[in-house]
C-alpha positions as MATLAB code, in Angstrom:
seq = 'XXXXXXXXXXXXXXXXXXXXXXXXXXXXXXXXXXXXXXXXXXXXXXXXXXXXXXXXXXXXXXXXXXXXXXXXXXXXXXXXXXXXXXXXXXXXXXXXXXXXXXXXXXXXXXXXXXXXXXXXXXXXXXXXXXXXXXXXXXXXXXXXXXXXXXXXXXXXXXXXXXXXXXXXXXXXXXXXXXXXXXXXXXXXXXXXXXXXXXXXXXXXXXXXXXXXXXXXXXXXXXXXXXXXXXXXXXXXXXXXXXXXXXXXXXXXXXXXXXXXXXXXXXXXXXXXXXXXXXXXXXXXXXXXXXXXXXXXXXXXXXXXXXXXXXXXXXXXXXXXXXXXXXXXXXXXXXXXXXXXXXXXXXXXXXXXXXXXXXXXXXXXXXXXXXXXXXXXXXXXXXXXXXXXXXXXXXXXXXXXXXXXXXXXXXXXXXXXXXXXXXXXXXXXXXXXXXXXXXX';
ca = [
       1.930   75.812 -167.964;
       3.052   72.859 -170.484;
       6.255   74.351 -171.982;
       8.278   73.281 -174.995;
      11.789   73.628 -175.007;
      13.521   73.205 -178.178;
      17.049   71.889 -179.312;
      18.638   72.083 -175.469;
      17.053   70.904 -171.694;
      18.471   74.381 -170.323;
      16.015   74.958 -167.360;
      14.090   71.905 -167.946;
      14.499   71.397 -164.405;
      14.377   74.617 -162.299;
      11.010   75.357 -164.496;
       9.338   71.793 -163.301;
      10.509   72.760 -159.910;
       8.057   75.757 -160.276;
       5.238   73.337 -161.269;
       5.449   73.600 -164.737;
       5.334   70.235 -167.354;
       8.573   70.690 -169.435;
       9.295   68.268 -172.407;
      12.557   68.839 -174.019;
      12.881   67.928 -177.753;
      15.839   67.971 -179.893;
      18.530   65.908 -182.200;
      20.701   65.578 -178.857;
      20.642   62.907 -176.909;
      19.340   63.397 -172.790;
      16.404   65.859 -173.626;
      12.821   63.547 -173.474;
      12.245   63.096 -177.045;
      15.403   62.652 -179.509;
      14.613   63.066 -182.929;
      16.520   60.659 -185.269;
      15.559   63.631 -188.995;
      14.763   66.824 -189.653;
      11.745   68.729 -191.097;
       9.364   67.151 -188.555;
       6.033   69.328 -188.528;
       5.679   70.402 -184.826;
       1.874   69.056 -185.374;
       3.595   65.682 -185.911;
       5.776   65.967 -182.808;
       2.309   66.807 -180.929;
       0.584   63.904 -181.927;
       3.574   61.777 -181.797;
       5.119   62.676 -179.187;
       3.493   65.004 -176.394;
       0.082   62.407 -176.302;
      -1.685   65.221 -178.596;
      -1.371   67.928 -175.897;
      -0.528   71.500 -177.062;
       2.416   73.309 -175.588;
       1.239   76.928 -174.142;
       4.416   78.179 -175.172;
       7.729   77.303 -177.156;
      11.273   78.168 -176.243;
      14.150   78.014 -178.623;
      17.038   77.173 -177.310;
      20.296   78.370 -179.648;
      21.966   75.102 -180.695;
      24.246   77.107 -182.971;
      21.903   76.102 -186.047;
      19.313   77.056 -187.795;
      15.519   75.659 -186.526;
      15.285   72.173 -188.104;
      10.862   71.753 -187.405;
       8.878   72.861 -189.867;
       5.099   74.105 -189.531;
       5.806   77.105 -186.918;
       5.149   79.408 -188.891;
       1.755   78.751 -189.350;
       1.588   77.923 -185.857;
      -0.704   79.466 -183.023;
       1.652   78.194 -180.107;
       3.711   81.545 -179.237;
       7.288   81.449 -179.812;
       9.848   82.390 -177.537;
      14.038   82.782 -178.860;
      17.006   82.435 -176.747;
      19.951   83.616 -178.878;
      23.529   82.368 -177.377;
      25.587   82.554 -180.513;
      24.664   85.608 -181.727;
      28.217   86.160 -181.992;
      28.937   83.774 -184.840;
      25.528   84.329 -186.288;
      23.876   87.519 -185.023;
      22.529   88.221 -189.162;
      20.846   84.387 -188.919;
      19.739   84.791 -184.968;
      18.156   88.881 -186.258;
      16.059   87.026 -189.190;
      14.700   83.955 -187.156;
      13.824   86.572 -184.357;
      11.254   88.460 -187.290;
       9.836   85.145 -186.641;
       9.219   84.983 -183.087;
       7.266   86.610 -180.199;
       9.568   87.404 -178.112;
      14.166   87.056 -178.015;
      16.622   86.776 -175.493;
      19.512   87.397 -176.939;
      23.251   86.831 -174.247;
      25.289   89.056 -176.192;
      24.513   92.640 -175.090;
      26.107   93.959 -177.897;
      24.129   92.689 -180.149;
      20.647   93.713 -179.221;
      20.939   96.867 -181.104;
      21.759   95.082 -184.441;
      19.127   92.312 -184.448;
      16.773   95.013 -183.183;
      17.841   97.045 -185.962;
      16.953   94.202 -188.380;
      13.293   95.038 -188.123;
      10.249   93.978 -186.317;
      12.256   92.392 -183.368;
      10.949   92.354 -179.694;
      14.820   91.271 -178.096;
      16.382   91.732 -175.034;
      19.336   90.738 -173.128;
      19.758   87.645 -171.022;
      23.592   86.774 -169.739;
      24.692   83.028 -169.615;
      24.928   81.429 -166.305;
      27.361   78.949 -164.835;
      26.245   75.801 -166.228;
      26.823   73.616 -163.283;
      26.844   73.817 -159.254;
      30.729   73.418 -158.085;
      32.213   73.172 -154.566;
      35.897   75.564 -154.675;
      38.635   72.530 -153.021;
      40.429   74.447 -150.352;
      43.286   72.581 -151.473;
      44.363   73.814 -154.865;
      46.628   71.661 -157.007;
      47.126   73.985 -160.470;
      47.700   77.590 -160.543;
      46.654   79.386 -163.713;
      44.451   77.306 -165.900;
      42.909   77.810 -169.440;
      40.384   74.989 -170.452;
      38.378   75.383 -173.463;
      38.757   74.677 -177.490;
      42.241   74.809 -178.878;
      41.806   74.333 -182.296;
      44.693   76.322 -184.605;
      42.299   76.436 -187.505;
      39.045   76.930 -186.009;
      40.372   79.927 -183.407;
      43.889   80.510 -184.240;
      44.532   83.948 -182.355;
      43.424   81.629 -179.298;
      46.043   79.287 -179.557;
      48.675   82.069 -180.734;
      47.825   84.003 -177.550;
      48.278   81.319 -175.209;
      51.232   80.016 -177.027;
      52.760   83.143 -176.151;
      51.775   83.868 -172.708;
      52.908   80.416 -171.763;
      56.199   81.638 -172.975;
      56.277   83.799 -170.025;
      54.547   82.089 -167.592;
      53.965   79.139 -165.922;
      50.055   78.008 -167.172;
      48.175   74.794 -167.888;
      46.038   74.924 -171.647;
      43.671   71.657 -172.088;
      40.443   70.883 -173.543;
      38.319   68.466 -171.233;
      35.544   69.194 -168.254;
      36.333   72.246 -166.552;
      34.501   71.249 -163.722;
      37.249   68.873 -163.006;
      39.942   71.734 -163.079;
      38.306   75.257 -162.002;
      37.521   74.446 -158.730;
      41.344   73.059 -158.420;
      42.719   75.877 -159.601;
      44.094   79.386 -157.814;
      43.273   81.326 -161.650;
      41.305   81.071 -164.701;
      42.606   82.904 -167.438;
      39.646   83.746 -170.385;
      39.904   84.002 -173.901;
      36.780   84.972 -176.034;
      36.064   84.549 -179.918;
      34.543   87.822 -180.353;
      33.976   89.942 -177.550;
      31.303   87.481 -176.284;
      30.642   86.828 -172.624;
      30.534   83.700 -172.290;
      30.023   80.545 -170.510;
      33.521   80.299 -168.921;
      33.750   83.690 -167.028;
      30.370   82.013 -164.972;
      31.477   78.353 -164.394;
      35.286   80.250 -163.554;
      33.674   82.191 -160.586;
      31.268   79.501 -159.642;
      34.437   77.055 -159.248;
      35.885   79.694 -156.856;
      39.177   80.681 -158.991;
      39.882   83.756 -159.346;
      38.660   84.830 -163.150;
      41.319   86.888 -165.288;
      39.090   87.680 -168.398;
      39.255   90.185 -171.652;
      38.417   93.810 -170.800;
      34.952   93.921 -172.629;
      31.764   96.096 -172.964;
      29.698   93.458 -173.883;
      27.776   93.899 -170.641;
      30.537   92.056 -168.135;
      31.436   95.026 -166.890;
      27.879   95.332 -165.861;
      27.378   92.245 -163.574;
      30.450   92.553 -162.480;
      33.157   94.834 -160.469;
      36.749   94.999 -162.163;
      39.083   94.372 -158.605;
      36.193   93.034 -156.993;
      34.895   90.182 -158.353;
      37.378   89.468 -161.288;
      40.550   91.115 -162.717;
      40.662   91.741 -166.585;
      43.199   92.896 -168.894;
      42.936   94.003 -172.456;
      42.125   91.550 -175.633;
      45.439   90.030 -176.822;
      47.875   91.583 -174.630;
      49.878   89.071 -173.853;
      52.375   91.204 -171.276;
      49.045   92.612 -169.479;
      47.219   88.926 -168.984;
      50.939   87.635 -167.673;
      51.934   90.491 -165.385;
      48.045   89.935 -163.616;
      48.744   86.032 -163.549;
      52.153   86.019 -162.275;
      50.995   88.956 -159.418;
      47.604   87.010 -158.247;
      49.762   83.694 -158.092;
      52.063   85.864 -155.725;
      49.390   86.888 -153.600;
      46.654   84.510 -153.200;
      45.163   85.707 -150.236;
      43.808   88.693 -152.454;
      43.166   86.549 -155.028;
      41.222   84.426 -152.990;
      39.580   86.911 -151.725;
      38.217   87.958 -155.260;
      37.566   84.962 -156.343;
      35.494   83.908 -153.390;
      33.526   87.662 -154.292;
      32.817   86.617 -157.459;
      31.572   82.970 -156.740;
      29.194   84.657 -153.704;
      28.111   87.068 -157.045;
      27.160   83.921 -158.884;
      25.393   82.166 -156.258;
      23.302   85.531 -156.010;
      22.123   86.316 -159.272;
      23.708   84.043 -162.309;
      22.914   80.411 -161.731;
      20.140   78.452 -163.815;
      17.289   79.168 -161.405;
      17.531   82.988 -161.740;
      17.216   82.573 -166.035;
      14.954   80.631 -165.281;
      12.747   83.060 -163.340;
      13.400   84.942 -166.397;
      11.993   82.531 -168.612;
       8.842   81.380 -166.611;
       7.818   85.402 -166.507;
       8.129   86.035 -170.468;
       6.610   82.444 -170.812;
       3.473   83.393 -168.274;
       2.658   86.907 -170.201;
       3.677   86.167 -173.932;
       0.948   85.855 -176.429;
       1.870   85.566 -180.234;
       2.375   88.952 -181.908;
      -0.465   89.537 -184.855;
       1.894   92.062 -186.728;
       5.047   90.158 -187.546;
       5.586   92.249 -190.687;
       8.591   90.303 -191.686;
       7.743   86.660 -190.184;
       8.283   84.757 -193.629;
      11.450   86.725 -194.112;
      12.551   84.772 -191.007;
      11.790   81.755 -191.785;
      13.183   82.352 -195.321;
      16.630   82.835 -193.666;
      16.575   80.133 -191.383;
      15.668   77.442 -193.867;
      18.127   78.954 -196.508;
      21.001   78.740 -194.019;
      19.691   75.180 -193.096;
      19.732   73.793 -196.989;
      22.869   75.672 -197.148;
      24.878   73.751 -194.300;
      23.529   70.303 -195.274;
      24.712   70.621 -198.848;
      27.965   69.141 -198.018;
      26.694   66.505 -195.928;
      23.431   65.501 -197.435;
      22.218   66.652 -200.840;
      18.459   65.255 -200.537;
      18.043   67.178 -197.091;
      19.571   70.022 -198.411;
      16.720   70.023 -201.211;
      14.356   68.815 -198.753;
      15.240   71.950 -196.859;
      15.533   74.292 -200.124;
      11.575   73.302 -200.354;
      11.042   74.457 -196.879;
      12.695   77.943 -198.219;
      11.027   78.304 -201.660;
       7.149   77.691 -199.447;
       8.782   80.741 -197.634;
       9.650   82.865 -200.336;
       5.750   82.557 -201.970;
       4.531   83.374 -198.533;
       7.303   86.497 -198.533;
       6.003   87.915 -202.265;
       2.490   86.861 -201.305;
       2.293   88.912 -198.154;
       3.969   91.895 -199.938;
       6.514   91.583 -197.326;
       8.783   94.825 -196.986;
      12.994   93.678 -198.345;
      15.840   95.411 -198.143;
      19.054   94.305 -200.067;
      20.035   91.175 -197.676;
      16.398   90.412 -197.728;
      16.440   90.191 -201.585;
      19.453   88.185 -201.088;
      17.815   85.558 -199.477;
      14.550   85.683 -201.843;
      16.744   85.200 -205.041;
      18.686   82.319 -203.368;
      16.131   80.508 -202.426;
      14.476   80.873 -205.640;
      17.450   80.387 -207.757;
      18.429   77.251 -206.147;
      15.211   75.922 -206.294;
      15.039   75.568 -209.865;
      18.689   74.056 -209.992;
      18.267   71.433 -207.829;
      14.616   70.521 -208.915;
      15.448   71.390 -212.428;
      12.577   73.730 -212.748;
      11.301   77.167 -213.695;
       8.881   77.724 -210.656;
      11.472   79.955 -208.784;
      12.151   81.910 -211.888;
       8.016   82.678 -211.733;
       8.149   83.313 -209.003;
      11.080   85.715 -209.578;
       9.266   87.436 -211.890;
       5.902   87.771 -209.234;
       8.255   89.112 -206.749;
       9.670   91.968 -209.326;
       5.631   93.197 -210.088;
       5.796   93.855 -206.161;
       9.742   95.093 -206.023;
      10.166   96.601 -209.395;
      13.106   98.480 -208.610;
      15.189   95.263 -207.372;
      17.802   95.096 -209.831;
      18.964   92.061 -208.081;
      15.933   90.159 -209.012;
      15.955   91.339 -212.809;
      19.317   89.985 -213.027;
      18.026   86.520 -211.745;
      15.409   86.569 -214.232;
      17.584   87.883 -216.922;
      20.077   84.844 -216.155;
      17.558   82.232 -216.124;
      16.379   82.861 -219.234;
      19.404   83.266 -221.212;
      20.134   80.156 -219.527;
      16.970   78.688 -221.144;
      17.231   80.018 -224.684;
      14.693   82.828 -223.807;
      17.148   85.572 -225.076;
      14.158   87.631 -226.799;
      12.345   87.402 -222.828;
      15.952   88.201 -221.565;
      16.275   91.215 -223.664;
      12.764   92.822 -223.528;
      13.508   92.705 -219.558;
      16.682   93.902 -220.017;
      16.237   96.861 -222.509;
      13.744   98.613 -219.707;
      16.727   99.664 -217.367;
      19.788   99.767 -220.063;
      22.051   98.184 -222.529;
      21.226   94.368 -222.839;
      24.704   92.813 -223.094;
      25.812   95.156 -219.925;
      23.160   93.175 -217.827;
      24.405   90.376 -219.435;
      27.313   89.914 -218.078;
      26.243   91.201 -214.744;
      23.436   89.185 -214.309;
      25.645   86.051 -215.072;
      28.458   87.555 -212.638;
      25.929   87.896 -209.802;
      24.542   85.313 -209.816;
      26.573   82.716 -210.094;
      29.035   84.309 -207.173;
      25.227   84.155 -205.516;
      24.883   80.618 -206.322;
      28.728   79.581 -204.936;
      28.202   77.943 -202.044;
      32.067   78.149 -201.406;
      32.160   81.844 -201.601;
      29.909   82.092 -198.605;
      28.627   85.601 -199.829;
      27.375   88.124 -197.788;
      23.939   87.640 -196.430;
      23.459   84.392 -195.900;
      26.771   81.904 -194.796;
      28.752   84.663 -193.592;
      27.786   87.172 -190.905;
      29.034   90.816 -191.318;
      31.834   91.938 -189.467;
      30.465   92.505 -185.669;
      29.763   95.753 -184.326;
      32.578   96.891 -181.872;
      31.806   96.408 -178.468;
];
């Protein structure tokens, strides 16, 4: 097969090794072919890039961002998602997966949710450990922590291991953990939210004994508590430091854990066995004909893109706006089903378009979208708005007087949106994910 991997060279290798022709393509430097700007049509990056050849299959690899190519939606190639950050962006990651054939998604606890979102074929796929380590016999730290240690970006992080090195003896850095882990006796783990992540698999692999958060997020089902790692509830500082100080006190049981876990890695979590993964769903997928909400997806993940670059670059972030607005007509033309996030993202997208292009296209098609969503009472506001804004106040108020009192909607439609508008009050929807399910 002639496989397209997207944004990361995750596999890149172990699927070649299977006889498969891999190109990796992305804005990071290593994969095969860097890009240097966004909104490259994937028909481009075919002729351009890949000799003219078609990929049989594309796989998305989460860079934390939204999908920077454009043309896949009207693509034939099938589409294949793997989610990683669901955690920081599981409403984002549960749009952009309307759009696809198939999701992996490596937080367990969020399948249900972006399932729940609608039209979503997802399943779970843990991380791995990202690298092959030998353990050193010889160990020269005891109880490690490597990993961000920003006070802003994660400050419960740095709080918690300000406090448990108040009790105990422990090293905190940021740097290559592959350089420490396999030096150390213990790896103490921290998570953002609940996730599983990368460090409890490169911990083990290194051969130090893991001491990670107590979590149902699916760790407790690749893993033994006792047996392959030791955990100890989220924030409890006196729990994490009585474990530490007891493992550092007897090593030979500690070693004898850790060197359970690493032998679990070896056997099931390293980047061949996703990869086996990957090369099955790639053999059998073929692109879904009913993606009821596939513009919807695309919709999302272009608002979210215009929406990050509007602090860094204001032309992309129109250029990108565009890309959500061609979205939006394809959403109202296809009569696709919205609930009230949905809507969000239609008006925004709309709404935006005609401020930075100084236009009333998105207001038309505003009022298109209410003939097939007359009860949205988001979308009346927008059109009230924008044409007050305009002078129309006779349009305004013959739109108006069909659900109430004019002045009322008013002041509600300018209320909403503008706080929809405020890129700095990261509403609900679409810059800010809801609060994650427990778990």
């Amino acid at each position: 097969m002639f496989i397209l991997l997207l944004n990361q060279c995750w596999f890149a290798e172990e699927l070649r090794a299977k006889g498969h022709e891999v190109v990796s393509v992305g804005f990071q430097k290593g994969l095969d072919v860097t890009l240097s700007m966004p909104f490259q049509h994937i028909d481009s990056i075919v002729t351009e890039h890949l000799g003219g050849r078609v990929p049989d299959v594309i796989v998305v690899l989460d860079e934390s961002s939204p999908i920077h190519l454009v043309g896949l939606s009207e693509s034939r190639i099938p589409l294949l998602f793997f989610s990683v950050d669901a955690h920081h962006h599981y409403q984002l990651h549960g749009d952009i997966a309307k759009a696809m054939d198939w999701t992996l998604v490596a937080q367990k606890n969020l399948i249900s949710p972006i399932n729940e979102r609608g039209g979503v074929e997802a399943e779970w796929m843990p991380l791995w450990a990202s690298r092959y380590v030998e353990p050193q016999e010889e160990k020269e730290f005891g109880a490690v922590f490597v990993g961000s240690l920003n006070r802003e970006l994660n400050p419960d992080r740095v709080q918690f291991f300000e406090a448990l090195q108040a009790r105990i003896d422990l090293l905190c850095k940021t740097g290559s953990w592959w350089d420490i882990f396999p030096r150390s006796e213990i790896v103490i783990n921290q998570t953002v939210k609940r996730d599983l992540n990368f460090r409890v698999f490169e911990a083990m692999m290194s051969g130090a004994l893991l001491i990670t958060e107590r979590t149902s997020n699916g760790l407790l089902s690749l893993f033994t508590d006792g047996e392959h790692l030791v955990t100890y509830e989220k924030g409890d500082v006196e729990e994490a430091a009585e474990k530490i100080s007891y493992y550092l006190q007897h090593k030979e049981e500690a070693r004898r854990i850790a060197a359970a876990g690493r032998e679990r890695i070896l056997q099931e979590h390293l980047p061949v066995h996703r990869a086996n993964r990957i090369e099955e769903l790639c053999r059998s997928l073929r692109q879904r004909p009913e993606k009821p909400q596939k513009h919807v997806g695309w919709l999302s993940n272009y608002n979210a893109l215009s929406t990050r670059l509007n602090n860094i670059d204001l032309q992309l972030a129109k250029h990108a706006n565009v890309f959500a607005m061609q979205s939006a007509e394809r959403v109202v033309l296809n009569k696709e089903p919205l609930n009230e996030d949905m809507t969000f993202l239609l008006v925004y997208a709309c709404c935006s378009f005609d401020r930075f292009h100084q236009t009333s296209s998105g207001r038309e098609l505003l009022q298109q979208a209410l003939c097939q969503y007359p009860n949205s009472a988001l979308i009346r506001l927008a059109i009230i708005r924008s044409f007050l804004n305009d002078g129309q106040v006779n349009k305004a108020r013959r739109l108006a007087e069909e659900v109430g009192d004019p002045e009322k909607l008013y002041q509600s439609a300018e209320t909403v949106i503008t706080e929809l508008l405020d890129i700095d009050s990261k509403p609900v929807g679409l810059l800010a994910d809801k609060a994650l399910p427990s778990g």
